[in-house]
Residue frames relative to the residue before (quaternion, step in Angstrom):
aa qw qx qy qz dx dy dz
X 1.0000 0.0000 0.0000 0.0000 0.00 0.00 0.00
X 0.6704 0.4615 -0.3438 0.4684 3.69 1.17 -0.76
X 0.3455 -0.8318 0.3650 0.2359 3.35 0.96 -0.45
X 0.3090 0.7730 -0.3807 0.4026 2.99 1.45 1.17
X 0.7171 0.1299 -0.1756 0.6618 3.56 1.63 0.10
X 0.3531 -0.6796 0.6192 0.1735 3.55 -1.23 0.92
X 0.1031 0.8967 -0.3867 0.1891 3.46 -0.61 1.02
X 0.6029 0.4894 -0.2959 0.5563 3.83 -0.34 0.43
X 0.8996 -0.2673 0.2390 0.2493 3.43 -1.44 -0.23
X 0.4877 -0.6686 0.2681 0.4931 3.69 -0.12 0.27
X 0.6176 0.6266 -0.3070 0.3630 3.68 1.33 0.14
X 0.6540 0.5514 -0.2304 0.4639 2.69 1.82 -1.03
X 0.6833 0.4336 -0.3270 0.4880 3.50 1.23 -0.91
X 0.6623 0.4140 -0.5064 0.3655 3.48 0.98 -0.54
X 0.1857 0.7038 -0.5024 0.4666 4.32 1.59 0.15
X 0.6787 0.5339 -0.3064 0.4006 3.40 -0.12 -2.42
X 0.8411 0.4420 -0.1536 0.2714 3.40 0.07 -2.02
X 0.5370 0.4846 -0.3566 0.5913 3.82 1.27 -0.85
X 0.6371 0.5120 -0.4225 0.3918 4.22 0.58 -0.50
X 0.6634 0.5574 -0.2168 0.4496 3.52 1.20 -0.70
X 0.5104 0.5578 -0.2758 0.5936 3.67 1.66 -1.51
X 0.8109 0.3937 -0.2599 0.3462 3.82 0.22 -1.04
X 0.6649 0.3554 -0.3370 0.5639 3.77 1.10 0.28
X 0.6248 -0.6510 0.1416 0.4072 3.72 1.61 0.74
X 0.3429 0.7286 -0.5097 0.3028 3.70 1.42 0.16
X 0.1294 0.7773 -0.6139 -0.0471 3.08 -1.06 0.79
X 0.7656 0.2583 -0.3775 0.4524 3.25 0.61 1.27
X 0.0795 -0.7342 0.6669 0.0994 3.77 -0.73 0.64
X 0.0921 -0.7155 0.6763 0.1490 3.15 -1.68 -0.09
X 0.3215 -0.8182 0.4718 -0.0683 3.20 -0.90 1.73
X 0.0161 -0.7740 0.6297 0.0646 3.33 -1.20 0.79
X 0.3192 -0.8036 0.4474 0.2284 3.36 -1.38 -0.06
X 0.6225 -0.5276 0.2514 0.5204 3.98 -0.59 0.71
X 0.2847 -0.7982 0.4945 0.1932 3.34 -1.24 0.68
X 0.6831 0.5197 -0.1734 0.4830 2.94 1.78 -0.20
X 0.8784 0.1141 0.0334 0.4629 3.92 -0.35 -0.08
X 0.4127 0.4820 -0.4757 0.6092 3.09 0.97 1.53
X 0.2233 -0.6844 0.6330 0.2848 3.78 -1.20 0.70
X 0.5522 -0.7867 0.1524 0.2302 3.37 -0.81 0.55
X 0.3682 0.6760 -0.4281 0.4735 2.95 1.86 0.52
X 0.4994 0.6627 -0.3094 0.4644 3.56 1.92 -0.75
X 0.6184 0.4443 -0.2875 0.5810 3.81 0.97 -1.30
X 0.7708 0.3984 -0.3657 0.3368 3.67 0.13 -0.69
X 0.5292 0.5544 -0.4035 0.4997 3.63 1.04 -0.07
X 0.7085 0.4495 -0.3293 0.4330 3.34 0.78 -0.97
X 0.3970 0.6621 -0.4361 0.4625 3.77 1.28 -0.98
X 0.7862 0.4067 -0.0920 0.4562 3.69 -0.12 -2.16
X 0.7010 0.4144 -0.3920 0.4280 4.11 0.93 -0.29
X 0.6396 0.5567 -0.3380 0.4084 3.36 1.46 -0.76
X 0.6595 0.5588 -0.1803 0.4694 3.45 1.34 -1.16
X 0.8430 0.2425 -0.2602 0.4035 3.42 0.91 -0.11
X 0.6159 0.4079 -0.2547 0.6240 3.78 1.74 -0.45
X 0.7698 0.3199 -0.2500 0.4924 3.89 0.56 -0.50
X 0.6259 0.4650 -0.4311 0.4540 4.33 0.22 -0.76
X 0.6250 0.6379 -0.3807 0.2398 3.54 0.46 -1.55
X 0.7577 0.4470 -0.1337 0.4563 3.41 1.50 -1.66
X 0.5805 0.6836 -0.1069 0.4292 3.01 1.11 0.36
X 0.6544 0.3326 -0.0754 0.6749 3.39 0.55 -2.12
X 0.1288 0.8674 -0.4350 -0.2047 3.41 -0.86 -0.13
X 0.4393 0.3866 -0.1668 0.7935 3.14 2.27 -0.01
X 0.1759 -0.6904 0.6988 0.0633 4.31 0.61 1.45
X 0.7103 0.4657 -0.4654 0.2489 3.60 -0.01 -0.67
X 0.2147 -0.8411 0.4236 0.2589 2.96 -1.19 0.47
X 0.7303 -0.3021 0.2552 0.5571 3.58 -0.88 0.72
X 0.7445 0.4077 -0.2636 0.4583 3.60 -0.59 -1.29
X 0.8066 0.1792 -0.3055 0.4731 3.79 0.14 -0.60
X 0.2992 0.7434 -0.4058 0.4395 3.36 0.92 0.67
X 0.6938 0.5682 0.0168 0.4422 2.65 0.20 -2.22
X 0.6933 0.4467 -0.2806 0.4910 3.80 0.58 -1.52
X 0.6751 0.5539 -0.3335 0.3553 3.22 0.43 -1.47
X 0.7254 0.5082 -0.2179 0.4099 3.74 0.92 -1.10
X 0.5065 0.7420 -0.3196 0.3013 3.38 1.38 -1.44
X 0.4484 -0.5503 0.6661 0.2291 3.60 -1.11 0.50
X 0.3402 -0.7071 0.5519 0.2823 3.57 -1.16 0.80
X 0.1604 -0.5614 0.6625 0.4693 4.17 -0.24 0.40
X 0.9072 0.2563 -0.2669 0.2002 3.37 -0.74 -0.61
X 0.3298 -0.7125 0.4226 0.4527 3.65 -0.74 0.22
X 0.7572 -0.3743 0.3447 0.4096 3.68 -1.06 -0.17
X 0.5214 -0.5906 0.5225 0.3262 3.63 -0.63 0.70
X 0.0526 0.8899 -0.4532 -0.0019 3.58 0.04 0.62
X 0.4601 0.7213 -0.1592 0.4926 3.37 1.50 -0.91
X 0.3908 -0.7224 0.4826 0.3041 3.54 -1.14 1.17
X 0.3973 -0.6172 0.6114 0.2956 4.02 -1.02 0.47
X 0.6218 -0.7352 0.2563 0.0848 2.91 -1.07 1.92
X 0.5878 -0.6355 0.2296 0.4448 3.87 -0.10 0.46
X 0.5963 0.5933 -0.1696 0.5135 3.22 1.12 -1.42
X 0.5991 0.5347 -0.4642 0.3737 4.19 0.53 -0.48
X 0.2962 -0.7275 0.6170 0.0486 2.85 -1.30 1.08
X 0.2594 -0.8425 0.4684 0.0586 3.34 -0.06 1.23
X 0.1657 -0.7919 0.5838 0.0687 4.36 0.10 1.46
X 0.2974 -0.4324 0.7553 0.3926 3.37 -1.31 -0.85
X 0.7755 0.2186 0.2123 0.5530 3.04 -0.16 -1.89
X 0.1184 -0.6606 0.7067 0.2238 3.36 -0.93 1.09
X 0.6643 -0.6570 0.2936 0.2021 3.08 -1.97 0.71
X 0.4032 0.6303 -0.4062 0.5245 3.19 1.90 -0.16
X 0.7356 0.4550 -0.2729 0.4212 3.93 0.63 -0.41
X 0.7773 0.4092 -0.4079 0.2489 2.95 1.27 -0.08
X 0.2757 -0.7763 0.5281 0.2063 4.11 -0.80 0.26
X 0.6067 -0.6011 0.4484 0.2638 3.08 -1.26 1.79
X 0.4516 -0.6058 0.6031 0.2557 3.42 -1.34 0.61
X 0.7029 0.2342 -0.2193 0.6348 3.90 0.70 -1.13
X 0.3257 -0.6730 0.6272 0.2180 3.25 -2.07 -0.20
């Protein structure tokens, strides 16, 4: 009733969630019990919440950022160009590296 846990069936919480949407939240953040649950138990719930409750909700799954990328102008073009013969290719130059013993 306080609404300090989302709980019950995927109707009821997705109930829980439309009570939040209607007083203008538009984001929650969810966790799940860490205690008394086997974990094939937590993973059902994971795979009920993700498919009977987000759907009604998310409605644009994407997410900003991979949005965004997808649209983004590359500044740079692609390294196309062969890599000269002579380049010595390091990881770790040796000036950087530091002896482990003394």
């Amino acid at each position: 009733e306080a609404g300090y846990l989302l709980c019950g069936n995927p109707e009821e919480v997705n109930e829980q969630i439309a009570k939040y949407q209607e007083v203008g939240c538009d984001q929650l953040v969810f966790g799940l019990p860490n205690e008394g649950f086997e974990h094939d138990e937590v993973l059902e719930m994971i795979e009920l919440f993700g498919t009977h409750v987000i759907p009604n909700f998310d409605t644009d799954p994407i997410h900003s950022t991979t949005r965004f990328r997808a649209e983004a102008k590359r500044k740079y073009p692609d390294f196309a160009n062969p890599l000269p013969e002579n380049l010595d290719v390091t990881v770790i130059p040796t000036n950087a590296l530091i002896p482990l013993s003394s």
